[in-house]
N, C-alpha and C positions, 0 to 999 in steps of 0.2 A: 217256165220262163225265168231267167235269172235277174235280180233285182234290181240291176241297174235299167235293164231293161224298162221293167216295172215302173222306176221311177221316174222315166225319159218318159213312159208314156200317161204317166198318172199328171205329170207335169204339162206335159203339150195339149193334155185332154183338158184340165182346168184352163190353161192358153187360150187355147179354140173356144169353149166356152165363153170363156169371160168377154171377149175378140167378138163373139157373135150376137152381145149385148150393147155391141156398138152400133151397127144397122138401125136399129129404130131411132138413136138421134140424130146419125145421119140422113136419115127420110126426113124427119123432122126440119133439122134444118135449111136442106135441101126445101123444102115445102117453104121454108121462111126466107128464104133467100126470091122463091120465086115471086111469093104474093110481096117483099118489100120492093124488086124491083118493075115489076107489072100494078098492082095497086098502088103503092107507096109512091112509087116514082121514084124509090133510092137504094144505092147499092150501096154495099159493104167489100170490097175484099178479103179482109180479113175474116170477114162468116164465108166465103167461097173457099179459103186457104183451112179453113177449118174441117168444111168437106173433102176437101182435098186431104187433108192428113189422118182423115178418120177413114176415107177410102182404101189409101195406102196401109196403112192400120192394119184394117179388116186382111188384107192379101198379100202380107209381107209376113203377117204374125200366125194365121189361119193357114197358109203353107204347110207346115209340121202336122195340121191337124188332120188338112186334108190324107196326106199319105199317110198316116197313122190309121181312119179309116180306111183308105184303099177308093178315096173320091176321086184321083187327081186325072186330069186328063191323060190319056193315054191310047195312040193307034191300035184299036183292038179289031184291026180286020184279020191279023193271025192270030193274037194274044187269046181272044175267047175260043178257039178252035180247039186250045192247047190242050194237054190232060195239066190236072192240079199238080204233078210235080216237075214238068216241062216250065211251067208258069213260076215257080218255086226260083227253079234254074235261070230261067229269065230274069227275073227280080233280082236273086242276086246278085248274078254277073250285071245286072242295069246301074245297082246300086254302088257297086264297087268300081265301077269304070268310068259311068257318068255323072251320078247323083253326087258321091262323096266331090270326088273332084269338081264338079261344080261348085260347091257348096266353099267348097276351100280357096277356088279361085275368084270366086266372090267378094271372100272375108276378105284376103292375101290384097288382092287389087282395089277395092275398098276402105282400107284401113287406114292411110294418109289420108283422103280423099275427107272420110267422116271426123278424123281426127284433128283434121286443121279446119274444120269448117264449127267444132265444138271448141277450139281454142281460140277462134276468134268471134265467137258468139252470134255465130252468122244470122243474120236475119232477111226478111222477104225482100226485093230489089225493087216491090211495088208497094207507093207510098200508101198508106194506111192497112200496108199486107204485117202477118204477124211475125215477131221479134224474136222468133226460135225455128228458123231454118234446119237448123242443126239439129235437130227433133224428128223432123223427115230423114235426114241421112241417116240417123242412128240406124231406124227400120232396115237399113240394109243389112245392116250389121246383124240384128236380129232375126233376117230372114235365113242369113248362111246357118246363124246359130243353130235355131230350131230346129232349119229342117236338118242338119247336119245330125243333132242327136239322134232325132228321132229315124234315120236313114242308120245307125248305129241299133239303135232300137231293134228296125226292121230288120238287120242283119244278124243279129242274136238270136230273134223268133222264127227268123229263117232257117238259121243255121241248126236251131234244137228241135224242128218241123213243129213249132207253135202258132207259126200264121198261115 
């Protein structure tokens, strides 16, 4: 496997990691959200905007990691029939025709979109929602990223039959 490789997926793997350290305060708060507004009698938006952006989080950044292990969803009512270099072939022609170019028209058609909503400090449109908007749109940004390496990744381990 050649290094960049390596390091696209040494990177996405600490990502995914770190990413999947976020679920238990999402539970958590998610749990505090529900006993403040069922006991308590009180809600918060801003702890629901919180789950909200720890959800997004978790499935905009964990993307790369998923296909990095080979978890992602995928129609395998021919795919598992295949032989291992039929499947090989598949991958790569998937990766190169749809994945890449997804991933770029993503970035491409996103990148006003995220960058004027950070230069004007965008914040939640509900009142006592939180004051960094522009924090969720980043994640988009982040999602083309990832997985875009790590679909470079794949196509390196593909291409040298290392995956």
């Amino acid at each position: 496997m050649n290094i960049v490789s390596k390091k696209i997926d040494f990177f996405n793997e600490k990502i995914g990691i770190l990413t999947s350290y976020l679920c238990i305060p999402m539970i958590l708060i998610t749990f505090l959200v529900a006993f403040m507004r069922y006991v308590l009698d009180f809600g918060s938006i801003a702890i629901q905007e919180i789950i909200i952006y720890l959800h997004a989080l978790i499935f905009t950044v964990g993307a790369a990691y998923t296909l990095k292990h080979n978890m992602h969803v995928r129609i395998d009512i021919f795919y598992n029939k295949f032989s291992v270099q039929n499947k090989k072939i598949i991958d790569f022609y998937g990766t190169i025709f749809f994945l890449i170019p997804t991933c770029l028209l993503i970035f491409i058609t996103s990148y006003n979109y995220v960058l004027s909503s950070i230069l004007l400090l965008e914040s939640s449109k509900e009142s006592g929602g939180l004051p960094i908007l522009y924090v969720l749109k980043i994640y988009i940004l982040l999602l083309s990223l990832t997985l875009f390496l790590q679909a470079i990744s794949e196509l390196f381990k593909n291409y040298s039959g290392e995956s």
